[in-house]
NUMAR-837234 format. One line per 2 residues: number of its first residue (from 1); for each residue x, y, z of N, C-alpha, C. Coordinates in steps of 0.1 Angstrom, whole numbers. Layout:
<pts>
NUM	X,Y,Z,X,Y,Z,X,Y,Z ~ ... .
</pts>
This chain:
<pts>
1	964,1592,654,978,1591,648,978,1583,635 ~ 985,1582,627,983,1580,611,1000,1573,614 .
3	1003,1564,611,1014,1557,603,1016,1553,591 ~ 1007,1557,585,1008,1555,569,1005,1563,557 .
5	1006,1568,551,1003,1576,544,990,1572,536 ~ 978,1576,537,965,1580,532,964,1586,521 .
7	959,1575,509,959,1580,493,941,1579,493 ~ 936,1573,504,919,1566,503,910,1583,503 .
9	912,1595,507,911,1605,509,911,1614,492 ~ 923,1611,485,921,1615,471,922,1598,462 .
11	914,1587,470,911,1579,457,900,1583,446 ~ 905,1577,434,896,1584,422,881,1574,415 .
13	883,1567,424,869,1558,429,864,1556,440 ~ 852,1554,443,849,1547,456,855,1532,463 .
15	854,1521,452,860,1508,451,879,1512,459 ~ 882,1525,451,899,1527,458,899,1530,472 .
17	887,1536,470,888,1543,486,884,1533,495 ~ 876,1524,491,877,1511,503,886,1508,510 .
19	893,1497,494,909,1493,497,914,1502,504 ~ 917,1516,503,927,1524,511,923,1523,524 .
21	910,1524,530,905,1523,542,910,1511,548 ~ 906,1497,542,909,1482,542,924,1484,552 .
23	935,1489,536,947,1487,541,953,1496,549 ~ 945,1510,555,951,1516,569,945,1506,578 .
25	932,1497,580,927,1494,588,938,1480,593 ~ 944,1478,585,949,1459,582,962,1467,589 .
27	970,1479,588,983,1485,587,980,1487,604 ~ 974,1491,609,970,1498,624,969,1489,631 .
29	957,1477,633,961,1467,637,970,1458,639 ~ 982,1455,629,991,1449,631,1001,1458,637 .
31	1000,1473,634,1010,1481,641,1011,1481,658 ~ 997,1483,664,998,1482,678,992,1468,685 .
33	989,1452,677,994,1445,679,1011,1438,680 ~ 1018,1450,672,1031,1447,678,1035,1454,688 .
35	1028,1470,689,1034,1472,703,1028,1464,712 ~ 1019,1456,713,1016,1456,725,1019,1439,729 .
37	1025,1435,718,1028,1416,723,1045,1422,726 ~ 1048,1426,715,1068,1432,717,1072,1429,731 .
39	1066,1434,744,1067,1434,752,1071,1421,764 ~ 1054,1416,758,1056,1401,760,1063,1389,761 .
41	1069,1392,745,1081,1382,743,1093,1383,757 ~ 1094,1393,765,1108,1393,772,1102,1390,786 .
43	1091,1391,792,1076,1389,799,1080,1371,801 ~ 1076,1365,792,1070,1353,793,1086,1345,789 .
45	1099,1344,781,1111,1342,780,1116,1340,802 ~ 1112,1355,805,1116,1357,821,1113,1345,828 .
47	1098,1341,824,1090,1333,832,1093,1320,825 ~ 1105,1318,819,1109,1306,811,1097,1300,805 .
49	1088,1305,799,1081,1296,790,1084,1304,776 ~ 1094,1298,774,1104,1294,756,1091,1298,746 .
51	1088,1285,747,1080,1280,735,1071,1292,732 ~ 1061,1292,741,1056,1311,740,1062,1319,735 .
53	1073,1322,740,1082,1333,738,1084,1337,723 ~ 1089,1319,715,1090,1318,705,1077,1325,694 .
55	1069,1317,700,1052,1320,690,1051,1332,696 ~ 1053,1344,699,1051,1360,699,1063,1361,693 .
57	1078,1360,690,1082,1366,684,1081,1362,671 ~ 1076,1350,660,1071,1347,652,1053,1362,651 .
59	1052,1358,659,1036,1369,654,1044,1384,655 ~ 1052,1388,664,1059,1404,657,1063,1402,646 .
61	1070,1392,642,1080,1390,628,1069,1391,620 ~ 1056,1386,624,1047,1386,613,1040,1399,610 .
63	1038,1406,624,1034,1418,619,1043,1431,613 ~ 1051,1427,618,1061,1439,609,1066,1439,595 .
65	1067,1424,591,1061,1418,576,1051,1425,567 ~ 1039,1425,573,1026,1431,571,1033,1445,565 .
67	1036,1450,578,1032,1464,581,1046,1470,569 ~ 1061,1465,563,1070,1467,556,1060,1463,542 .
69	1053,1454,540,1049,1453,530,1039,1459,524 ~ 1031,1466,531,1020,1477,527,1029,1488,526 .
71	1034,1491,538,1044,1504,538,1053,1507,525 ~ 1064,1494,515,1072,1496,506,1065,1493,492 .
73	1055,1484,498,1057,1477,482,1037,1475,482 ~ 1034,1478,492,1017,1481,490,1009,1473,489 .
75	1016,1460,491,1006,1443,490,1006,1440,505 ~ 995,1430,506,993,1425,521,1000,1412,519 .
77	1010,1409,529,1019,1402,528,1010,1386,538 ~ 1011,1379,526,999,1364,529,989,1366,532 .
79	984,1380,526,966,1380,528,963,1380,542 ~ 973,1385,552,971,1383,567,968,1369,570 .
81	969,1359,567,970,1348,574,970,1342,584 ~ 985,1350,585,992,1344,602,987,1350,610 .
83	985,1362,609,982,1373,619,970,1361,625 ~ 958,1358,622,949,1350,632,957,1337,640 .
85	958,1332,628,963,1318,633,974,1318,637 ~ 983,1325,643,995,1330,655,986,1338,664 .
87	978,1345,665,969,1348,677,963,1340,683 ~ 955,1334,675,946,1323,681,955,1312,691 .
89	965,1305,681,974,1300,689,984,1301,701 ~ 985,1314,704,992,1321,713,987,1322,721 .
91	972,1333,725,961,1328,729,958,1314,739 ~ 955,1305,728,952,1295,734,962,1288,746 .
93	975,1289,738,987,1281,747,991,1289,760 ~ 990,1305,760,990,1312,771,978,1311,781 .
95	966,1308,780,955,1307,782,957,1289,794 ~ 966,1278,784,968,1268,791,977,1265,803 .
97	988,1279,803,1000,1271,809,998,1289,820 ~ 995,1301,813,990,1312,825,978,1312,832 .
99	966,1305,828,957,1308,832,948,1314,822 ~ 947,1328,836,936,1339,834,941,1350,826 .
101	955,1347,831,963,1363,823,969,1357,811 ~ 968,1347,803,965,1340,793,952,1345,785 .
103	941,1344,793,926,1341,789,924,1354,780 ~ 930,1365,789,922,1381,787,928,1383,771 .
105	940,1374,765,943,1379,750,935,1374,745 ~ 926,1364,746,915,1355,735,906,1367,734 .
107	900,1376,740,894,1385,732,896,1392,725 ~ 904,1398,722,908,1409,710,915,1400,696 .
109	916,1390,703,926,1381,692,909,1375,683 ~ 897,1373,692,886,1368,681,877,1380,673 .
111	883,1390,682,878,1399,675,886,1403,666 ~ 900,1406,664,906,1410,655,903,1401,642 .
113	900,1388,641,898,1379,629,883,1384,622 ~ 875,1393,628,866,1397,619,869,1410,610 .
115	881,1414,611,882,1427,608,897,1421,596 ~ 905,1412,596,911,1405,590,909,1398,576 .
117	900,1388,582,895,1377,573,883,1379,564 ~ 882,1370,554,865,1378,546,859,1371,562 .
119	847,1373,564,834,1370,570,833,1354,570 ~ 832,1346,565,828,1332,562,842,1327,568 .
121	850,1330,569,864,1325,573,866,1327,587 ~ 864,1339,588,861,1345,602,850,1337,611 .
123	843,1335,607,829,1328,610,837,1312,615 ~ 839,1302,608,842,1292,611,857,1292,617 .
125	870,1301,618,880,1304,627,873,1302,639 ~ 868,1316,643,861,1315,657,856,1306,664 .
127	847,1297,655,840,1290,658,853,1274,666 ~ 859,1274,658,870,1266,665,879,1272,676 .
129	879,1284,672,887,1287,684,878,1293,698 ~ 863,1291,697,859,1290,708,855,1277,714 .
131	860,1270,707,856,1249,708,871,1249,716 ~ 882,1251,711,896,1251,718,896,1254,729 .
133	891,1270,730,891,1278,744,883,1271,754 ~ 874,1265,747,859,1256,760,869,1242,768 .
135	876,1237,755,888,1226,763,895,1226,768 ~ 901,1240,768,911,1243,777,905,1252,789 .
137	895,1255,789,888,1263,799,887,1250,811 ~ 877,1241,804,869,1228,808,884,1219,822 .
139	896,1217,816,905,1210,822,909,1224,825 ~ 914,1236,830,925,1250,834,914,1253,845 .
141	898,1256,848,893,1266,853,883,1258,862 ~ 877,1262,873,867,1253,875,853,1255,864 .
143	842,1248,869,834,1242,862,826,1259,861 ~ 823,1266,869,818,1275,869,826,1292,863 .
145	836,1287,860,846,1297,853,845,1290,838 ~ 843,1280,837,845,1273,823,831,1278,816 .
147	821,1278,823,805,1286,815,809,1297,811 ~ 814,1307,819,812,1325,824,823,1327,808 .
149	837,1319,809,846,1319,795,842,1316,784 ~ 830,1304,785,824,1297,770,818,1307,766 .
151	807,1315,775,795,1321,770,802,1334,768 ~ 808,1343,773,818,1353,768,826,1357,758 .
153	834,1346,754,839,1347,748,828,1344,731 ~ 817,1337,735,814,1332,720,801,1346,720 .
155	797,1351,730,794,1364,728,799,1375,721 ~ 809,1376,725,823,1386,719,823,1379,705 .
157	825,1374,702,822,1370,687,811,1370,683 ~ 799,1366,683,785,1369,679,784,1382,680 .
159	786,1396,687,789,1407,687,797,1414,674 ~ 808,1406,672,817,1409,661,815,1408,652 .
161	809,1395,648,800,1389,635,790,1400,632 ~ 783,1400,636,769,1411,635,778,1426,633 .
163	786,1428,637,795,1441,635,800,1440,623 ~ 803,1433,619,813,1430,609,806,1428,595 .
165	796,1419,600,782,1419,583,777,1429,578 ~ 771,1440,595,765,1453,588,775,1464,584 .
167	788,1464,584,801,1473,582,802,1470,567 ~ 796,1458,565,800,1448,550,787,1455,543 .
169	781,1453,550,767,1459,542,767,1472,541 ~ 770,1478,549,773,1492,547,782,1497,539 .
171	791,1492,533,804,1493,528,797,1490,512 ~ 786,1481,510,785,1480,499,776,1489,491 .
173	763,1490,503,756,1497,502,760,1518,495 ~ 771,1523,507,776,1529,500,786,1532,488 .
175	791,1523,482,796,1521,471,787,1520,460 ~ 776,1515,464,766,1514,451,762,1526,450 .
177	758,1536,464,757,1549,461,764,1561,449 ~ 777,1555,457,788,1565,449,788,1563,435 .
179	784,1549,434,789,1549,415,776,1544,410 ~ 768,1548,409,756,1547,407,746,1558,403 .
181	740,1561,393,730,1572,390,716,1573,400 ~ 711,1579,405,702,1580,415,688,1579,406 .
183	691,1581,403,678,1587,389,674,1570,383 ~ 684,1564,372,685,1557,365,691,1544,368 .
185	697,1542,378,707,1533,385,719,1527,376 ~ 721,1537,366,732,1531,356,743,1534,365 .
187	758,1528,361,769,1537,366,772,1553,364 ~ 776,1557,370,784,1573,368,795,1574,363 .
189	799,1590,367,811,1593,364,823,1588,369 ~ 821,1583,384,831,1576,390,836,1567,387 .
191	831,1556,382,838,1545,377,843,1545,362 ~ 840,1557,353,842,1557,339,859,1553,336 .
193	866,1561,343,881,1556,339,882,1549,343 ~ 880,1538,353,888,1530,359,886,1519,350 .
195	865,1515,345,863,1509,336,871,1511,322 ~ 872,1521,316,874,1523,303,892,1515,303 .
197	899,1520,315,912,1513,314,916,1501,315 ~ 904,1497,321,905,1481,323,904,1478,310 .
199	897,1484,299,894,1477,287,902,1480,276 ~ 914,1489,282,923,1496,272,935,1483,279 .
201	939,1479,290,945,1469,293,944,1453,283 ~ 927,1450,288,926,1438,283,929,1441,263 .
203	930,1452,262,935,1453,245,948,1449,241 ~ 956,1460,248,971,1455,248,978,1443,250 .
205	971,1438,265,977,1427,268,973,1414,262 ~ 963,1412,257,958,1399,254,951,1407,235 .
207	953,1415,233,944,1419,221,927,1413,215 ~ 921,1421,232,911,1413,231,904,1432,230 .
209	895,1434,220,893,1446,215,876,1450,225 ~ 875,1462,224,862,1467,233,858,1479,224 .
211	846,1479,223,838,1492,213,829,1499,228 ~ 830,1510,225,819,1518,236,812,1525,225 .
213	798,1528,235,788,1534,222,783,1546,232 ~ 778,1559,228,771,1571,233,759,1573,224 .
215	750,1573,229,735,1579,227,733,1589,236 ~ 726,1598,222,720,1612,234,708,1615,226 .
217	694,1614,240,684,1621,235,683,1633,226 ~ 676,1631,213,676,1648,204,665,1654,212 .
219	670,1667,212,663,1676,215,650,1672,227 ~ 661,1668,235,654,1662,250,649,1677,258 .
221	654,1691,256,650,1700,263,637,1700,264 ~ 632,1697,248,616,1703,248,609,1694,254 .
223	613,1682,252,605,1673,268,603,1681,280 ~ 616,1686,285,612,1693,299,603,1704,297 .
225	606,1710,290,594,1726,282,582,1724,278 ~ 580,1709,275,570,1712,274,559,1703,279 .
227	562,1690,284,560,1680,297,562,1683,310 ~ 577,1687,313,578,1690,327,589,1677,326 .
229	597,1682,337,607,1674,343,605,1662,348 ~ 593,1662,357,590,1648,362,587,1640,348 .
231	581,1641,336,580,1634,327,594,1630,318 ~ 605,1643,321,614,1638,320,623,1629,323 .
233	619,1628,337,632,1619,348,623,1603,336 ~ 605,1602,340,604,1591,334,605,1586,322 .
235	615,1592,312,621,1594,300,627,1588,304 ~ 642,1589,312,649,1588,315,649,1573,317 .
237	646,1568,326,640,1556,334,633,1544,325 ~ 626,1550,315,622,1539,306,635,1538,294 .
239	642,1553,291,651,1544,283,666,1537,288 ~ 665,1538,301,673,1528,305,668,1513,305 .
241	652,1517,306,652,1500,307,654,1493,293 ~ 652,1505,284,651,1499,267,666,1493,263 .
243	671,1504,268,687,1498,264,693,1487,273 ~ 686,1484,285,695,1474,294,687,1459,284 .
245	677,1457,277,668,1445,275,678,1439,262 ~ 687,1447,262,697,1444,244,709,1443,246 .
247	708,1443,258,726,1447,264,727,1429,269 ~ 737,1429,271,744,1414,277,750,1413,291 .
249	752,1408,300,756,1406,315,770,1414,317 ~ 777,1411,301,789,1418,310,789,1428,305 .
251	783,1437,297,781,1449,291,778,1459,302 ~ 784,1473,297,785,1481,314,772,1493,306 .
253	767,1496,317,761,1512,314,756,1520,319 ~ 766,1534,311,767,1544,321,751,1561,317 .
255	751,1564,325,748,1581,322,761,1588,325 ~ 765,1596,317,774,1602,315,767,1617,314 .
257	755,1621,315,751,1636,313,739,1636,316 ~ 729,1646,312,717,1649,315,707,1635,308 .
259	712,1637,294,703,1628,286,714,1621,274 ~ 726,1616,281,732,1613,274,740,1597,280 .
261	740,1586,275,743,1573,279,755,1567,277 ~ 764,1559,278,772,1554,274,779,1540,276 .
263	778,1531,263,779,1516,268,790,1514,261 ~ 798,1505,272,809,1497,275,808,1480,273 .
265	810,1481,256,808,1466,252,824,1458,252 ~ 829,1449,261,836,1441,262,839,1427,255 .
267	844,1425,242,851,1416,236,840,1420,222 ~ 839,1432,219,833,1437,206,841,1445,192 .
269	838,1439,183,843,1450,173,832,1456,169 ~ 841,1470,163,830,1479,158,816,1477,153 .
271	822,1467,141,811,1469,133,798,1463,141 ~ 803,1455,150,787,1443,159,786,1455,169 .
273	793,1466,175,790,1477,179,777,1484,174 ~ 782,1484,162,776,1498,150,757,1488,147 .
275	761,1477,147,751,1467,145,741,1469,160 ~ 748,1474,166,743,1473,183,734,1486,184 .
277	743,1492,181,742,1509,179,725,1514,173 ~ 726,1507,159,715,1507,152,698,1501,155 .
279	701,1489,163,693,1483,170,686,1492,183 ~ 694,1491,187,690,1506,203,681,1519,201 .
281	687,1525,185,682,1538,185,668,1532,179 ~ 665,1520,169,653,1516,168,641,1516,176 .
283	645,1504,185,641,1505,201,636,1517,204 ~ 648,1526,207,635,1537,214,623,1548,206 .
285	629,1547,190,624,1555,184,611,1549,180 ~ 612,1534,178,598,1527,174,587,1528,182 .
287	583,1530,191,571,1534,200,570,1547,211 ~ 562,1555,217,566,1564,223,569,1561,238 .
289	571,1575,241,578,1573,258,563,1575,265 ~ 561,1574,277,548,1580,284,536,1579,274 .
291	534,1568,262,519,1571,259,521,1578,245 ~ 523,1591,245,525,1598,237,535,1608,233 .
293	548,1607,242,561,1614,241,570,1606,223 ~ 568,1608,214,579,1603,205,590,1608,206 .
295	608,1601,208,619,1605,209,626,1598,193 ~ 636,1603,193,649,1599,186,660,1604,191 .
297	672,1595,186,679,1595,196,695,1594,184 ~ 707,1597,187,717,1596,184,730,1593,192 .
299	736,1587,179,744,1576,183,763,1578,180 ~ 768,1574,185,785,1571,183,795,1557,188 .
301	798,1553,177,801,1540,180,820,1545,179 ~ 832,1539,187,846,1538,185,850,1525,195 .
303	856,1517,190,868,1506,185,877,1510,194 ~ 882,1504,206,895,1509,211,906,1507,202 .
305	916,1513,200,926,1516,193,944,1510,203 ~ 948,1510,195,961,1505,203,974,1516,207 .
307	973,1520,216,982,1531,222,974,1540,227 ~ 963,1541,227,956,1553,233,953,1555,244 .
309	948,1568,254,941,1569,266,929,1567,266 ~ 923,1566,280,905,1563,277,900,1575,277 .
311	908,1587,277,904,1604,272,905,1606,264 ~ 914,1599,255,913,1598,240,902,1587,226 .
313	901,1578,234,892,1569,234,877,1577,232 ~ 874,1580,245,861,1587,249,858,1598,238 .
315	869,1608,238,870,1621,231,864,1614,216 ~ 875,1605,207,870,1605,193,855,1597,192 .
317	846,1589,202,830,1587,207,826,1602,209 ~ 829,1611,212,824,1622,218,824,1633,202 .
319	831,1631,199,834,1637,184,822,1632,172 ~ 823,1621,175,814,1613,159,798,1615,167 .
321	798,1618,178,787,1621,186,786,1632,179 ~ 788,1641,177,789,1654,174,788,1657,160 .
323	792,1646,155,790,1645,136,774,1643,137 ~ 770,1632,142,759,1626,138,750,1639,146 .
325	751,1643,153,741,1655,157,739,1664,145 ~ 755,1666,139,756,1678,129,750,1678,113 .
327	748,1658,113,741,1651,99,729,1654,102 ~ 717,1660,111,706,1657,111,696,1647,128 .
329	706,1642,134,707,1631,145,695,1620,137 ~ 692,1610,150,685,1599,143,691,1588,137 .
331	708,1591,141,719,1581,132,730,1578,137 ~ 735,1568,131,746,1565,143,760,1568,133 .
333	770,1569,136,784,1576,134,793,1566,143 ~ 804,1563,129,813,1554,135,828,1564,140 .
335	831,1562,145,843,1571,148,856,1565,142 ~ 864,1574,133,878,1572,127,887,1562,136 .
337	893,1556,132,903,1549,142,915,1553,144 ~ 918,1558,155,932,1570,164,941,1565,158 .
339	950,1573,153,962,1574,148,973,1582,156 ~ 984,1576,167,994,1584,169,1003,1592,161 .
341	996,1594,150,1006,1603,142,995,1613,135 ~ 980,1617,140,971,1619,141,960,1622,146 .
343	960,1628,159,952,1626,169,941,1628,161 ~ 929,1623,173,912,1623,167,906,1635,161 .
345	913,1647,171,906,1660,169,911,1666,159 ~ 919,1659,151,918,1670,136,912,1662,123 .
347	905,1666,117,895,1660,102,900,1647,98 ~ 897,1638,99,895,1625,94,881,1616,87 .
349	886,1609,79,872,1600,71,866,1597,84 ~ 853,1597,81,841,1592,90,837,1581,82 .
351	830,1567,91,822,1560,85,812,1560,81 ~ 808,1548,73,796,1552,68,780,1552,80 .
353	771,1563,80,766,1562,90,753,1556,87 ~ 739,1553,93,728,1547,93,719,1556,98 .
355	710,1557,91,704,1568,96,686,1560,104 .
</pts>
């Protein structure tokens, strides 16, 4: 059964599709933790313990909080917070004044905090709230029910933990997959908009400006034609390493095509771009690939512009790509700067290029 509407299925990243996962997972949880305390509250009121009564209908109020606030407005309402620390508590004080039929909510309640909280928080929660449960086990149970509850209960969490690290690991692991080149280990195609917008934001809002640059091997076929492919992939492979040795930590980069790259320089103007640009294609052209492979390589340097898309962005890089192919390659090409009263793709001055 689905109560929420599922966007993680057409997210246009992997990184979205987490979150989306994240927030049905965070949404479902609090959903049939409310059906299933709702009940309670009128349960434990009967049996005049108030105070109880009170702390479950505080944890429905909390979950239905949650669950309005993803549902309307799509934020997690206090980062889930309460949600542990009104279980735990609940928990515990039902645990002191019912017993056993108290006890049986401490486990879903320690388990539910690994699937809530990051990991490290989860980790030391538990850890107190199986120190709590041992003292109220210790004075509630005899001496031989107080082991059988300590060691169970902190089981059930060591179980969780371990569930919870490799879901983490796995979660990362496949995301590195998704946006990741197999070949080259640069980024892909999947992350290209999400990056490029981020960098069309930080322009607007703060006018902090970003140059991206495209290189494409010339006449990379005849590599395959006449080395073979496997010589190709290690084409590939060494000139990623060439370009990552010039690049900076926060500089992004992508393959974007067969033999074609593209870097995402953050807080750059053009021209230290074009200076960038010129340095790179040195790099690979000054010594050979495999021994005896000599390449050259071409270049396109654009300036984010103010009002643009990152399809538009991309496009006039993709354009001056295409001049400098059409000068001869071996050179880098600066791309015109977008004009809304002009788009890219009709004839405008080109910079001056370097050959």
């Amino acid at each position: 059964m689905n109560y929420m509407p599922s966007s993680s299925s057409l997210a246009p990243t992997p990184t979205l599709a987490v979150l989306g996962f994240k927030k049905q997972l965070v949404y479902h949880l609090h959903f049939w933790a409310f059906v299933a305390v709702a009940p309670l509250v009128i349960v434990q009121w009967r049996q005049d313990h108030f105070l109880l009564s009170w702390l479950l209908v505080f944890f429905c109020l909390n979950a239905l909080l949650v669950i309005a606030f993803l549902r309307f407005r799509n934020t997690y309402f206090l980062k889930g917070r309460l949600f542990p620390l009104l279980a735990v508590v609940c928990a515990t004080y039902s645990t002191s004044i019912n017993g056993h039929a108290g006890l049986y909510w401490a486990y879903p309640a320690a388990t539910a905090l690994f699937f809530l909280l990051p990991l490290r928080e989860a980790i030391v929660s538990n850890a107190i709230f199986v120190v709590v449960m041992a003292v109220v086990s210790f004075f509630k149970f005899p001496e031989a029910d107080f082991w059988r509850i300590t060691f169970s209960l902190g089981l059930t969490c060591v179980f969780a933990m371990v569930f919870a690290w490799l879901v983490g690991r796995l979660q990362l692991e496949l995301t590195r997959l998704a946006t990741t080149d197999p070949l080259t280990g640069c980024l892909n195609r999947s992350q290209l908009a999400d990056i490029l917008n981020n960098q069309i934001q930080m322009r607007e809002r703060y006018e902090r400006v970003s140059s991206l640059v495209l290189i494409d091997l010339d006449f990379f076929k005849t590599i395959n034609d006449q080395w073979g492919h496997l010589a190709g992939d290690q084409v590939l492979k060494e000139m990623t390493l060439r370009l990552r040795k010039r690049l900076r930590e926060s500089d992004q980069l992508f393959r974007i095509g067969g033999e074609e790259f593209m870097i995402v320089l953050p807080e750059t103007r053009q021209k230290d771009a074009d200076t960038l640009a010129q340095q790179l294609l040195t790099g690979i052209s000054a010594r050979p690939f495999l021994e005896n492979i000599n390449i050259t390589a071409s270049a396109s340097v654009a300036e984010v512009s103010q009002g643009e898309t990152w399809s538009i962005w991309l496009n006039r890089a993709d354009q001056a790509l295409y001049e400098a192919k059409s000068r001869g390659r071996n050179q880098v090409v600066n791309a015109p700067r977008y004009s809304q009263d002009q788009p890219p793709e009709t004839d405008g001055e080109v910079a001056d290029t370097v050959s």
